[in-house]
PDB file of N, H, CA, C and O in Angstrom:
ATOM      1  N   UNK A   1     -10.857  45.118 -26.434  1.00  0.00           N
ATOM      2  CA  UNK A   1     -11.293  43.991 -27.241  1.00  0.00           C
ATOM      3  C   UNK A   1     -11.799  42.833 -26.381  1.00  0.00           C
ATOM      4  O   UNK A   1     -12.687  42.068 -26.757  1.00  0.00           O
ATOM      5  N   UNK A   2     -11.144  42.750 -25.143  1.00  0.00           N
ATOM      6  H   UNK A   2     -10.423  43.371 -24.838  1.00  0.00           H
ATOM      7  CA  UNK A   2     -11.178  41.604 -23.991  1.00  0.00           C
ATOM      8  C   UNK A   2     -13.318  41.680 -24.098  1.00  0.00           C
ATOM      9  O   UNK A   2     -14.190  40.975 -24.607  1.00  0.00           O
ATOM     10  N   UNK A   3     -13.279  42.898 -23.326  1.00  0.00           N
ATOM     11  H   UNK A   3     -12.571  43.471 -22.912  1.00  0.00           H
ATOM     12  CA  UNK A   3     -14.793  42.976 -22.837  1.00  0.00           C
ATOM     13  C   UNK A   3     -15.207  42.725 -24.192  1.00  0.00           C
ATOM     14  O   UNK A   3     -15.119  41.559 -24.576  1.00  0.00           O
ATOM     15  N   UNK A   4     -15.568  43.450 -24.857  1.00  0.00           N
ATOM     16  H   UNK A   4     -15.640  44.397 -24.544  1.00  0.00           H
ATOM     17  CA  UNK A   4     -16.222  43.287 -26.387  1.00  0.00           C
ATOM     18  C   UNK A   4     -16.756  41.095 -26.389  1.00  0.00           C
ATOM     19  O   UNK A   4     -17.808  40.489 -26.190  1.00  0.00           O
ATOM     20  N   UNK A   5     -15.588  40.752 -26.665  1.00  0.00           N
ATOM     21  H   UNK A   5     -14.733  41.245 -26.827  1.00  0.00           H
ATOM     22  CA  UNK A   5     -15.572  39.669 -26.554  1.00  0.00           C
ATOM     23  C   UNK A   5     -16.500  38.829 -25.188  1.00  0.00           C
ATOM     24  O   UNK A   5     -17.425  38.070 -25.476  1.00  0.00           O
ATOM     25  N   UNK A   6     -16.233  39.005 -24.206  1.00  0.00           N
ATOM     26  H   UNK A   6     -15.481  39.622 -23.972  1.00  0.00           H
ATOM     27  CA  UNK A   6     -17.077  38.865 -23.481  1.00  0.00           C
ATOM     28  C   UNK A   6     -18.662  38.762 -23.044  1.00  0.00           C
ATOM     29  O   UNK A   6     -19.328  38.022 -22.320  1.00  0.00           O
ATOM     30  N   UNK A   7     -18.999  40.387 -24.228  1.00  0.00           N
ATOM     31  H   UNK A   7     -18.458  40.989 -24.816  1.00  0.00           H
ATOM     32  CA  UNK A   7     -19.929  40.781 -24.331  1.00  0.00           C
ATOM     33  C   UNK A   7     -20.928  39.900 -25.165  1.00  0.00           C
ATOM     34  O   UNK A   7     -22.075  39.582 -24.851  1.00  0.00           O
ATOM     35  N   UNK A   8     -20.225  39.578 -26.306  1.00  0.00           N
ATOM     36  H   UNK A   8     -19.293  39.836 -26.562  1.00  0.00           H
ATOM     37  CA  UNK A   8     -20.699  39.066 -27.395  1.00  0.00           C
ATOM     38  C   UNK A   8     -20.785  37.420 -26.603  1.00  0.00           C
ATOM     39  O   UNK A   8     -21.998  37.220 -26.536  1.00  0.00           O
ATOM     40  N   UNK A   9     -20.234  36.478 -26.136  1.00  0.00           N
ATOM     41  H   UNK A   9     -19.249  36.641 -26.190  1.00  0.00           H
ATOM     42  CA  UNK A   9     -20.221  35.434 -25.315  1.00  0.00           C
ATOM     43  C   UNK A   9     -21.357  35.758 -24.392  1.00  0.00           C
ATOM     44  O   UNK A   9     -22.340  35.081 -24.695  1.00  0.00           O
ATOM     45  N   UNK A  10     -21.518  36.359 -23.623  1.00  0.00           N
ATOM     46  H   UNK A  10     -20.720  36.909 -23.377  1.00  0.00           H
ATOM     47  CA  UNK A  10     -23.098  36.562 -22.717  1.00  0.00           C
ATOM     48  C   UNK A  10     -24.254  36.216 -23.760  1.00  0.00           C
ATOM     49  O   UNK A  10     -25.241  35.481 -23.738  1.00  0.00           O
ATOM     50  N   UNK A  11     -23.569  37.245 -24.855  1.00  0.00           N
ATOM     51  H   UNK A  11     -22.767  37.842 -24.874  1.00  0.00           H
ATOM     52  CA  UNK A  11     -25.149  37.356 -25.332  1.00  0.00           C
ATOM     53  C   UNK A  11     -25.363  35.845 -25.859  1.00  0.00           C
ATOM     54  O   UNK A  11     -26.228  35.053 -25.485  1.00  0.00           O
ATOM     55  N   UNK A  12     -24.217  35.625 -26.952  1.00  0.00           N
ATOM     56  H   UNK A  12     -23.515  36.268 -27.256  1.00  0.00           H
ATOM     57  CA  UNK A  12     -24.854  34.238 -27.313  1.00  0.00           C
ATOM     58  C   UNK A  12     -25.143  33.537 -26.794  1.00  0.00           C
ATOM     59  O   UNK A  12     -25.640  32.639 -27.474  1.00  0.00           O
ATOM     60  N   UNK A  13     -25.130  33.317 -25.519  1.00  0.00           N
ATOM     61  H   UNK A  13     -24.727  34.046 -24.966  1.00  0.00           H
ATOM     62  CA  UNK A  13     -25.275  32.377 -24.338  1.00  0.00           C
ATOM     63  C   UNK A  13     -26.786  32.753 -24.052  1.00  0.00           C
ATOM     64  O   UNK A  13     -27.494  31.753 -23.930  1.00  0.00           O
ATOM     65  N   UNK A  14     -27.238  33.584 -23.958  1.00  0.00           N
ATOM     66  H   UNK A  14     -26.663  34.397 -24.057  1.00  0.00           H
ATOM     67  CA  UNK A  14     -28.205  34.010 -23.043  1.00  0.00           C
ATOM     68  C   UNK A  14     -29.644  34.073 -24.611  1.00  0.00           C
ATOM     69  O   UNK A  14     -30.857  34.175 -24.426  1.00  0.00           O
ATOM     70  N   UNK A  15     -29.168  34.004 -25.537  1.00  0.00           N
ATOM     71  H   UNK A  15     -28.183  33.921 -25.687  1.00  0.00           H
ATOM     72  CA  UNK A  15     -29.958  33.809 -27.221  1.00  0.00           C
ATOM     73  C   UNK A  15     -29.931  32.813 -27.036  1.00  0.00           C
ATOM     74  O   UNK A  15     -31.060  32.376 -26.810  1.00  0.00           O
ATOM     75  N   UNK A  16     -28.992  31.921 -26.986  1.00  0.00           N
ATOM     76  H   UNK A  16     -28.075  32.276 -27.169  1.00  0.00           H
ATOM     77  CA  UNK A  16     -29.083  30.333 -26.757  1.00  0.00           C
ATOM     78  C   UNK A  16     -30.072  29.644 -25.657  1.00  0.00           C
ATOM     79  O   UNK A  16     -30.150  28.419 -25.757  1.00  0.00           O
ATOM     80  N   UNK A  17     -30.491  29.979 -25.090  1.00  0.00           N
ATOM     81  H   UNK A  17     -30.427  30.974 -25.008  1.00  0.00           H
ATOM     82  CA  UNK A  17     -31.140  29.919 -23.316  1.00  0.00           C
ATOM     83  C   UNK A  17     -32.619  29.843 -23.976  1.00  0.00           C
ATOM     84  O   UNK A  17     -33.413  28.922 -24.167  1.00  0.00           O
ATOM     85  N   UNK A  18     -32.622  31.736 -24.331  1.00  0.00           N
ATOM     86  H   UNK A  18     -31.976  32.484 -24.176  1.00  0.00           H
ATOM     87  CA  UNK A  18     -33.875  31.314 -25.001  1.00  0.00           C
ATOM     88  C   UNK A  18     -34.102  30.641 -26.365  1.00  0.00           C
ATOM     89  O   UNK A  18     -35.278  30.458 -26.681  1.00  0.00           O
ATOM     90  N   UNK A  19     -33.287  30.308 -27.087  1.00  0.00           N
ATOM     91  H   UNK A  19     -32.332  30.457 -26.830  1.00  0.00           H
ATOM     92  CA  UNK A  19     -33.886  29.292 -27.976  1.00  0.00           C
ATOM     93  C   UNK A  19     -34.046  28.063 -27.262  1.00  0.00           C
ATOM     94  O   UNK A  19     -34.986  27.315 -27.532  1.00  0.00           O
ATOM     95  N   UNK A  20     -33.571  27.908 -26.758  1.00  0.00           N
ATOM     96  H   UNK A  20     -32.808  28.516 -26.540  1.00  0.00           H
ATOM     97  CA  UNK A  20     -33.924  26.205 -25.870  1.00  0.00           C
ATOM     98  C   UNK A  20     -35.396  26.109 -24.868  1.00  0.00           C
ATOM     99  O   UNK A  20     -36.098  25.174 -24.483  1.00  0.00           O
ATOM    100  N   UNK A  21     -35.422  27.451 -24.708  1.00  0.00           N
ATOM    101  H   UNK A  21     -34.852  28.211 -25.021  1.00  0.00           H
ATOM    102  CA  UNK A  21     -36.803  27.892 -23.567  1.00  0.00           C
ATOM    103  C   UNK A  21     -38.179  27.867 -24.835  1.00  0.00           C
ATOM    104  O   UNK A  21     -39.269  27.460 -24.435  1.00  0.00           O
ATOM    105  N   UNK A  22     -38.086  28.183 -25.888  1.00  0.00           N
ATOM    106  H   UNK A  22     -37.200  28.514 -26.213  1.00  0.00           H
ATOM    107  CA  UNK A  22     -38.974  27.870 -27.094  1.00  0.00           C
ATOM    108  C   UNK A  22     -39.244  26.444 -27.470  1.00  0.00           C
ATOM    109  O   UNK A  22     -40.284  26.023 -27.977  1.00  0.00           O
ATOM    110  N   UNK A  23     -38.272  25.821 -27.186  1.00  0.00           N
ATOM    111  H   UNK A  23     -37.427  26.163 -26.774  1.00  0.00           H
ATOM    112  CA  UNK A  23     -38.951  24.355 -27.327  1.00  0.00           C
ATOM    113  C   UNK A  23     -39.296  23.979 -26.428  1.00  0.00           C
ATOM    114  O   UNK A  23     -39.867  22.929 -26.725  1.00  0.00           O
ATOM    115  N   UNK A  24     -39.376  24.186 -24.990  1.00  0.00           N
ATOM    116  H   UNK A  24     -38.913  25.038 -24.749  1.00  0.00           H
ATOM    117  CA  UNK A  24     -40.289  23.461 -24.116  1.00  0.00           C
ATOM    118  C   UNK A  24     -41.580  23.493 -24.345  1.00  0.00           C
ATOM    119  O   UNK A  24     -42.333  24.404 -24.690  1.00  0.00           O
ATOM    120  N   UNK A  25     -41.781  22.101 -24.052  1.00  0.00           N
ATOM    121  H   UNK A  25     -41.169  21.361 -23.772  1.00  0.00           H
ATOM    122  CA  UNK A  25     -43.544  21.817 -24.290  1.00  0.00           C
ATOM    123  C   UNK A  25     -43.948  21.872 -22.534  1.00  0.00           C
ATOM    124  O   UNK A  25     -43.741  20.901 -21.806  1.00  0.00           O
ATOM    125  N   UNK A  26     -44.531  23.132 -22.052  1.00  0.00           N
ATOM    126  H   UNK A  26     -44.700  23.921 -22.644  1.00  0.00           H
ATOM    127  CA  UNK A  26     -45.566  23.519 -20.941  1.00  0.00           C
ATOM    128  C   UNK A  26     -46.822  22.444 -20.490  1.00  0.00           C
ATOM    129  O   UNK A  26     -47.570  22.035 -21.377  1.00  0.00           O
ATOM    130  N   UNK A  27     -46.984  22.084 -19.336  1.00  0.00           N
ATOM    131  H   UNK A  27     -46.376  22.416 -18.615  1.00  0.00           H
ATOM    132  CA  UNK A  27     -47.391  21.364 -18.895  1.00  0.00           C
ATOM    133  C   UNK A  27     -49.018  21.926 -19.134  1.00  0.00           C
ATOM    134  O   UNK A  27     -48.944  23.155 -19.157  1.00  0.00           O
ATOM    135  N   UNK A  28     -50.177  21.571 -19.284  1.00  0.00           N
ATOM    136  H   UNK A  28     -50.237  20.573 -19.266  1.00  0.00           H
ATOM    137  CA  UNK A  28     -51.352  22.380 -19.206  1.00  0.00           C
ATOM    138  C   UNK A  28     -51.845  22.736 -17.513  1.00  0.00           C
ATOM    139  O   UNK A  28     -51.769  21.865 -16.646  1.00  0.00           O
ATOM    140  N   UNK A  29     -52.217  23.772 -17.301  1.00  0.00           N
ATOM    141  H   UNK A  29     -52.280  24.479 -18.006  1.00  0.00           H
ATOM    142  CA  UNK A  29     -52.913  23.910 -15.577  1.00  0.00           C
ATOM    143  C   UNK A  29     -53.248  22.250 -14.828  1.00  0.00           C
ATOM    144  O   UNK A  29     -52.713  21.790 -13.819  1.00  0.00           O
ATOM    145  N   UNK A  30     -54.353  21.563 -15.751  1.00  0.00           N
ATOM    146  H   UNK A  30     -54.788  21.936 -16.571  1.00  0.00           H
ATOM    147  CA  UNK A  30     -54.601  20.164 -15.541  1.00  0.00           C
ATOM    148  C   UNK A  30     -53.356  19.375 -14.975  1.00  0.00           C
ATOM    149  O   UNK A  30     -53.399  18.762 -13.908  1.00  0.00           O
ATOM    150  N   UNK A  31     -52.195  19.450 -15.825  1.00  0.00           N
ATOM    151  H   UNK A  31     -52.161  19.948 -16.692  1.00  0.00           H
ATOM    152  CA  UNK A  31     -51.508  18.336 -15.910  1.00  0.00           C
ATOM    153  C   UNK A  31     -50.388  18.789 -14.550  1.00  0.00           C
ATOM    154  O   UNK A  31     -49.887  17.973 -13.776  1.00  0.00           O
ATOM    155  N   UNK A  32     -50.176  20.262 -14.519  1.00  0.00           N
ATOM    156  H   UNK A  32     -50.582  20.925 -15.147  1.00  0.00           H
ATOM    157  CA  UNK A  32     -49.488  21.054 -13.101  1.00  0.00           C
ATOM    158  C   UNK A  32     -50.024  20.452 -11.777  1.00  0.00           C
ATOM    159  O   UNK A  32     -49.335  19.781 -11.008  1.00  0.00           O
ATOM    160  N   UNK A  33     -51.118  20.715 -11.626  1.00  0.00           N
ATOM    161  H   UNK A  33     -51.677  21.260 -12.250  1.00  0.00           H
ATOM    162  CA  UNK A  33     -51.992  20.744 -10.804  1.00  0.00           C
ATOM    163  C   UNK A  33     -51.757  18.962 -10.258  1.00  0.00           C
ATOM    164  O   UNK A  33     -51.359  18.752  -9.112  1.00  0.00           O
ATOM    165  N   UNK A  34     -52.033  17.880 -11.145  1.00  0.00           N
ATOM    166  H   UNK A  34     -52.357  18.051 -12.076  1.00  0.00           H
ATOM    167  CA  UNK A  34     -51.882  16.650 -11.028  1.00  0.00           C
ATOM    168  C   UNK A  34     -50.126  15.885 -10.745  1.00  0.00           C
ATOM    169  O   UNK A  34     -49.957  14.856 -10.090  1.00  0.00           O
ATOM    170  N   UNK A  35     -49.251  16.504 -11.262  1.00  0.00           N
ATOM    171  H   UNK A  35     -49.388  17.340 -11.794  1.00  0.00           H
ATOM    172  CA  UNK A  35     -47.842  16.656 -10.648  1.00  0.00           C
ATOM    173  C   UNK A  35     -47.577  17.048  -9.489  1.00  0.00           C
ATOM    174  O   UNK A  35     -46.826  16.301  -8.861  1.00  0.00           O
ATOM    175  N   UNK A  36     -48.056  18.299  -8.788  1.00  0.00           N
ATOM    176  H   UNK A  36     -48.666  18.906  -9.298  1.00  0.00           H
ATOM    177  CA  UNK A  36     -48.174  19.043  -8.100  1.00  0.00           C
ATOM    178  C   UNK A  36     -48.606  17.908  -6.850  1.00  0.00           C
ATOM    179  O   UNK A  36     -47.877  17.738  -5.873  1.00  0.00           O
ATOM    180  N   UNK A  37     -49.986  17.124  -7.062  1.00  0.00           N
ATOM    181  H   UNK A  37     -50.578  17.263  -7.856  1.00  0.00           H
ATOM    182  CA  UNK A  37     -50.767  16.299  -6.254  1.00  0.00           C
ATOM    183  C   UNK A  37     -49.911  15.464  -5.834  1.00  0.00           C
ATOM    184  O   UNK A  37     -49.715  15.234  -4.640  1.00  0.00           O
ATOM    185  N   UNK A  38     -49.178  14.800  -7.000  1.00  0.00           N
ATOM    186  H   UNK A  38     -49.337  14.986  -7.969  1.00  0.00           H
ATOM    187  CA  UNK A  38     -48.586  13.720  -6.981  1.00  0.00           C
ATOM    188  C   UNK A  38     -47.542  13.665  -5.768  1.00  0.00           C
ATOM    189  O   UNK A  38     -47.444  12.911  -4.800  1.00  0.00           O
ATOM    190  N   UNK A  39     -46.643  15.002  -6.303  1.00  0.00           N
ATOM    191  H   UNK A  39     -46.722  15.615  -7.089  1.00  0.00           H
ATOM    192  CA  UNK A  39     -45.559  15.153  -5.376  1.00  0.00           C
ATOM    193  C   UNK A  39     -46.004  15.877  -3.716  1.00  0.00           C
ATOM    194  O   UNK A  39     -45.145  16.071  -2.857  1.00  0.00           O
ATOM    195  N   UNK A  40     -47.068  16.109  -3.570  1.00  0.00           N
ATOM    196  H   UNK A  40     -47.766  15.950  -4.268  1.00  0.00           H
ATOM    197  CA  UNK A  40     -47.158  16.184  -1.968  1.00  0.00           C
ATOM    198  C   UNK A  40     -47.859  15.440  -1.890  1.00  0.00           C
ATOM    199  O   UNK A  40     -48.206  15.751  -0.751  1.00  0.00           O
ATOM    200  N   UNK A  41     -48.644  14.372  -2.184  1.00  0.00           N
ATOM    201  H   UNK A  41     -48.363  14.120  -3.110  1.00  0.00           H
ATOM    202  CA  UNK A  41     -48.586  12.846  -2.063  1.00  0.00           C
ATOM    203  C   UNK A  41     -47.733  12.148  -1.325  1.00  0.00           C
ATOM    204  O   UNK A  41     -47.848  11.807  -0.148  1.00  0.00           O
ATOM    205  N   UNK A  42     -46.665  11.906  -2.256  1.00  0.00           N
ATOM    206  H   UNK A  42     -46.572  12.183  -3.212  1.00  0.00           H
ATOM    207  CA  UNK A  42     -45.042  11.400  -2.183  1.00  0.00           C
ATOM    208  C   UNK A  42     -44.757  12.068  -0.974  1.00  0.00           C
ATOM    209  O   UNK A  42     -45.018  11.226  -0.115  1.00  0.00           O
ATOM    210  N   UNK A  43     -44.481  12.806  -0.570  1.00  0.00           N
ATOM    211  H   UNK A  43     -44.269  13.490  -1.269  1.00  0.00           H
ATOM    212  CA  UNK A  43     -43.846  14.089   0.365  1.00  0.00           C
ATOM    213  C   UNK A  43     -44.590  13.154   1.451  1.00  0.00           C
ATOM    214  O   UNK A  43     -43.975  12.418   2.222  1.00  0.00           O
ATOM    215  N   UNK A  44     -45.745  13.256   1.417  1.00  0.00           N
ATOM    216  H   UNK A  44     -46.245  13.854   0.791  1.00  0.00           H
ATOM    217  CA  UNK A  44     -46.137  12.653   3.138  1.00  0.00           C
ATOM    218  C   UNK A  44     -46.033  11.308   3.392  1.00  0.00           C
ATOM    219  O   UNK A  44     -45.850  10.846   4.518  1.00  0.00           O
ATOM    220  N   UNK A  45     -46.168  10.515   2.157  1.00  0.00           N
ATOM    221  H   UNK A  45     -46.317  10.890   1.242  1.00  0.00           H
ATOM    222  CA  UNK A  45     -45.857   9.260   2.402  1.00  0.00           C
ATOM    223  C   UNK A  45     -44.389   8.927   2.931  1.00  0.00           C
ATOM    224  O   UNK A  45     -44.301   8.341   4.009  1.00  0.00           O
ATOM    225  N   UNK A  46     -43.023   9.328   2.107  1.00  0.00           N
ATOM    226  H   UNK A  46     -43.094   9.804   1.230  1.00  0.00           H
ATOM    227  CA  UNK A  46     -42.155   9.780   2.845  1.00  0.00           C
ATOM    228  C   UNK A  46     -42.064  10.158   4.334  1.00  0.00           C
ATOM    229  O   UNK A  46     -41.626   9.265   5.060  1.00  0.00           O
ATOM    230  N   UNK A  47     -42.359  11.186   4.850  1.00  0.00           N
ATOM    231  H   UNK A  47     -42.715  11.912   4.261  1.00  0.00           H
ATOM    232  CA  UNK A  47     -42.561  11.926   6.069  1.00  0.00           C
ATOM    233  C   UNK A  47     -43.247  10.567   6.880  1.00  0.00           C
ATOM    234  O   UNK A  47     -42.682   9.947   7.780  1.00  0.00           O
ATOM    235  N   UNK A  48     -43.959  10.413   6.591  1.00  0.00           N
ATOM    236  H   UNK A  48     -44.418  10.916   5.859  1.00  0.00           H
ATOM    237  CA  UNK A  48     -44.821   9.175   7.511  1.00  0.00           C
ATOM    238  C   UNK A  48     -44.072   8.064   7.587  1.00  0.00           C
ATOM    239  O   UNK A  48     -43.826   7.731   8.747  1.00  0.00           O
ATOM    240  N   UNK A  49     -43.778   7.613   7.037  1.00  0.00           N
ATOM    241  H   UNK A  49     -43.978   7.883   6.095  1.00  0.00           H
ATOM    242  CA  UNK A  49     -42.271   6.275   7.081  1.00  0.00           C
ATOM    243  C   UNK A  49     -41.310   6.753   7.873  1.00  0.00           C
ATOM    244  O   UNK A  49     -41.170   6.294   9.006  1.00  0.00           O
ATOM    245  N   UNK A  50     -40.532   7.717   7.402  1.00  0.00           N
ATOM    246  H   UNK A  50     -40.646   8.090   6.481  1.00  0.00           H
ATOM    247  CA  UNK A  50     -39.274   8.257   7.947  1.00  0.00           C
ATOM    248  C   UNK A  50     -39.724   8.204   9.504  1.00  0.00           C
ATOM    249  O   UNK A  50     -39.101   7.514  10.311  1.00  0.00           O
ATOM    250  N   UNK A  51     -41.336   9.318  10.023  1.00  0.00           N
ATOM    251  H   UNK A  51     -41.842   9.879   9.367  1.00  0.00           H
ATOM    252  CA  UNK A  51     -41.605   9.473  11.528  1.00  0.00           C
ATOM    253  C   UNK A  51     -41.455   7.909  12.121  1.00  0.00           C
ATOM    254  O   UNK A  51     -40.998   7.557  13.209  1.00  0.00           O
ATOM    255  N   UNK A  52     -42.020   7.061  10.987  1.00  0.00           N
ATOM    256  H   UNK A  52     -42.391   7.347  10.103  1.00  0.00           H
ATOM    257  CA  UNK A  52     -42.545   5.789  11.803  1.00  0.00           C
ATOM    258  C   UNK A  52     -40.968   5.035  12.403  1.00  0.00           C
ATOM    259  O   UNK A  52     -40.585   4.679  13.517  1.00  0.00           O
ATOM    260  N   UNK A  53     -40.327   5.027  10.974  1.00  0.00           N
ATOM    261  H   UNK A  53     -40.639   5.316  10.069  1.00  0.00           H
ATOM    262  CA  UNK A  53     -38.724   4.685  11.420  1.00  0.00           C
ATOM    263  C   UNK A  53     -37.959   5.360  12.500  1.00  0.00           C
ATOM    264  O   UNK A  53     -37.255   4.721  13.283  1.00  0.00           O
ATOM    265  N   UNK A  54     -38.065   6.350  12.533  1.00  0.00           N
ATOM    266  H   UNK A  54     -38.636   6.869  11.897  1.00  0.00           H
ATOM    267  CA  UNK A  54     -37.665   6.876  13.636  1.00  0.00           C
ATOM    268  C   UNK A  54     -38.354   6.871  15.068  1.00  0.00           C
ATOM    269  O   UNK A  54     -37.661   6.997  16.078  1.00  0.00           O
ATOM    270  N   UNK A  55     -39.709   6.726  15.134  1.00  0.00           N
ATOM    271  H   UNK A  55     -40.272   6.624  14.314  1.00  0.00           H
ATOM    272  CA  UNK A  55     -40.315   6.462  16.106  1.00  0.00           C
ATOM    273  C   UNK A  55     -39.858   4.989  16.871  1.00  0.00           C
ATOM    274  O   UNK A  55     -39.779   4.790  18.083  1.00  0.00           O
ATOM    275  N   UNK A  56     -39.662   4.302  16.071  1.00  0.00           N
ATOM    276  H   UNK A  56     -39.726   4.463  15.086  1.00  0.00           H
ATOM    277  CA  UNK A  56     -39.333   3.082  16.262  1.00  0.00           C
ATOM    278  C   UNK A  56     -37.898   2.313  16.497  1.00  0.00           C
ATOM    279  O   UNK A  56     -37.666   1.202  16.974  1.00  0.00           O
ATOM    280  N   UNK A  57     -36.849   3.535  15.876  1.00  0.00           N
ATOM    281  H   UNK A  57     -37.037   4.437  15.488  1.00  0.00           H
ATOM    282  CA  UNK A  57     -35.981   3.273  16.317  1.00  0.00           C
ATOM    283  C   UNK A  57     -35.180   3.655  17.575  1.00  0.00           C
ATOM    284  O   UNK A  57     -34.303   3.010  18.149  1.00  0.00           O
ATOM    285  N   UNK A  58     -35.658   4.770  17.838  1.00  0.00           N
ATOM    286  H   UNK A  58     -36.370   5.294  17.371  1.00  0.00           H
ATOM    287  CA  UNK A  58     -35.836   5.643  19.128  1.00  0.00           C
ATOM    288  C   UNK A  58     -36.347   4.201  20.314  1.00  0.00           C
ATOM    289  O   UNK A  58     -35.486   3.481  20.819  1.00  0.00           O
ATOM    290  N   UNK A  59     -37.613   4.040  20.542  1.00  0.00           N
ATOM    291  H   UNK A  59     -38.312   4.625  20.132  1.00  0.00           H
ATOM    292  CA  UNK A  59     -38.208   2.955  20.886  1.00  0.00           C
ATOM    293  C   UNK A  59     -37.437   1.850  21.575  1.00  0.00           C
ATOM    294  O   UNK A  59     -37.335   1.342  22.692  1.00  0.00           O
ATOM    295  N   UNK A  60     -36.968   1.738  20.412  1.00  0.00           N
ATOM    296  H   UNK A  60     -37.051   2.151  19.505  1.00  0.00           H
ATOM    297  CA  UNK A  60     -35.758   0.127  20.483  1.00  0.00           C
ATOM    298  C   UNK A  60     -34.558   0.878  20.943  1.00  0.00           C
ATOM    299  O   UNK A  60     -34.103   0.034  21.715  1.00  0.00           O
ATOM    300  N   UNK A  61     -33.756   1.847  21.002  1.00  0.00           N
ATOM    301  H   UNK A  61     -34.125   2.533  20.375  1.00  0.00           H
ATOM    302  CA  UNK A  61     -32.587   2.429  21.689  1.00  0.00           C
ATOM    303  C   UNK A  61     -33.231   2.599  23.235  1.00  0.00           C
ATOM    304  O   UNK A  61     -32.516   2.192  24.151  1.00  0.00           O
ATOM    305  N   UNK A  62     -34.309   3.076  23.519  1.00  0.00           N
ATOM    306  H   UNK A  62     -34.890   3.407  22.776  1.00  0.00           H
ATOM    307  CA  UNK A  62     -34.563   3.299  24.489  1.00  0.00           C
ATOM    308  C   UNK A  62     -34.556   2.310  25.606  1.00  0.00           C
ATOM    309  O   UNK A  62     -34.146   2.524  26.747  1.00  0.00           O
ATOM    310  N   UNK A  63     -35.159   0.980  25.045  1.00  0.00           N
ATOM    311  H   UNK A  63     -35.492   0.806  24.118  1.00  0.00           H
ATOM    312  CA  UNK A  63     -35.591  -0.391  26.082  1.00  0.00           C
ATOM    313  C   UNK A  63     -33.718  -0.900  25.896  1.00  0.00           C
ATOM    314  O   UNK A  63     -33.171  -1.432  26.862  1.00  0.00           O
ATOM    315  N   UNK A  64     -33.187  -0.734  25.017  1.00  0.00           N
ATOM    316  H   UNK A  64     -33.631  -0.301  24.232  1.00  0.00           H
ATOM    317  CA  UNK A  64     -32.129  -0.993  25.046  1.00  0.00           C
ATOM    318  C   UNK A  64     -31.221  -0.878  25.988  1.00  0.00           C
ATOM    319  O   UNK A  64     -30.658  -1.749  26.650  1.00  0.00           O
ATOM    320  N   UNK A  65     -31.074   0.830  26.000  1.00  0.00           N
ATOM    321  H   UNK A  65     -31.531   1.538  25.462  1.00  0.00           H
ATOM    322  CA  UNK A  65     -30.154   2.041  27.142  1.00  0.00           C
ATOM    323  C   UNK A  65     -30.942   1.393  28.407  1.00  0.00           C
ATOM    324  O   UNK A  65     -30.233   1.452  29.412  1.00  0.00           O
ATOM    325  N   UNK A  66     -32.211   0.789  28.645  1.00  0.00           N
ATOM    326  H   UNK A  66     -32.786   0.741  27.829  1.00  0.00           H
ATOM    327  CA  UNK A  66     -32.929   0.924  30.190  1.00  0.00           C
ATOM    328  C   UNK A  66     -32.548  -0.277  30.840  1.00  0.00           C
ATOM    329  O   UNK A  66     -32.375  -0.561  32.026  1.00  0.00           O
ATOM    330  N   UNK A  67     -32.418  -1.213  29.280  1.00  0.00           N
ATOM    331  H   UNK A  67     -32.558  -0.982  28.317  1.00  0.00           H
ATOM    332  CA  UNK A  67     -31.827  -2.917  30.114  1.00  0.00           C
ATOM    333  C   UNK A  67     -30.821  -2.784  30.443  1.00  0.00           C
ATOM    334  O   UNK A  67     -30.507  -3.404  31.459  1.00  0.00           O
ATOM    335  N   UNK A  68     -29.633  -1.797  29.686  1.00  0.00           N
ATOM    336  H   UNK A  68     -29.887  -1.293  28.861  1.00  0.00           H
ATOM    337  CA  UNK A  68     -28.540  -2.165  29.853  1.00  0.00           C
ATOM    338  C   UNK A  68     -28.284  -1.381  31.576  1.00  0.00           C
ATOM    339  O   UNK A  68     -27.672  -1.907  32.505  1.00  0.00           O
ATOM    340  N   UNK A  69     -28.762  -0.422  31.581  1.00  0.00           N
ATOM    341  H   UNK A  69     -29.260   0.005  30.826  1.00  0.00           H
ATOM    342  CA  UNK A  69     -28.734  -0.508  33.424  1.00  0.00           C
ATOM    343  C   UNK A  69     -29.416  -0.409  34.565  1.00  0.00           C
ATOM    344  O   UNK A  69     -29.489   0.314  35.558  1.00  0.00           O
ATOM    345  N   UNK A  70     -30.058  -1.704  33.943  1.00  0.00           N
ATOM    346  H   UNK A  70     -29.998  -2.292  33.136  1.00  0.00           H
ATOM    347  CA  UNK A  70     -30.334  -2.831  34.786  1.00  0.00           C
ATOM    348  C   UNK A  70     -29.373  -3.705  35.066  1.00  0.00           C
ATOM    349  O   UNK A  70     -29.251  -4.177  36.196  1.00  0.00           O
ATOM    350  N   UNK A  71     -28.781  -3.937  34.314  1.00  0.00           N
ATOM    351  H   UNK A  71     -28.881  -3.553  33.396  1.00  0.00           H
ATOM    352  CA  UNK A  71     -27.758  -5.235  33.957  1.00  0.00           C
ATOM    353  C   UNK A  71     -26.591  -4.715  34.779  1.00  0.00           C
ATOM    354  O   UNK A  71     -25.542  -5.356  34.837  1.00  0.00           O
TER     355      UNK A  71
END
C-alpha cells in the first residue's frame, strides 16, 4: 500500500508541474534574443569593473608592500 501511495504522490506532483508549465506565457524568439543581449551586456560590464577593481587594488597593495620596505 506504502508504494501505491507513493506512486500516486509522484504522479500528482508531476500533473501538477505540468499544469503550471501550461500557463507560462513564452517569451517570442524577438524578445529571447533581446534578454539574451541584455544579459551578456550586463555580464561584461560587470567583468570590466570587477578587472578594473581589482587591477587597482592590486596596484595600491603593491606601492604599498614596496614602501613599506623601504621604510
Amino acid at each position: 500500500m506504502a508504494g501505491r501511495s507513493l506512486f500516486t504522490s509522484v504522479a500528482s506532483y508531476l500533473r501538477s508541474g505540468l499544469d503550471e508549465l501550461k500557463k507560462v506565457v513564452w517569451p517570442t524568439r524577438e524578445q529571447a534574443l533581446q534578454y539574451t543581449l541584455i544579459v551578456v551586456v550586463s555580464v561584461i560590464i560587470v567583468t570590466v569593473m570587477t578587472a578594473a577593481l581589482d587591477y587597482g587594488l592590486s596596484q595600491g597593495l603593491q606601492r604599498v608592500i614596496s614602501w613599506s620596505q623601504r621604510v
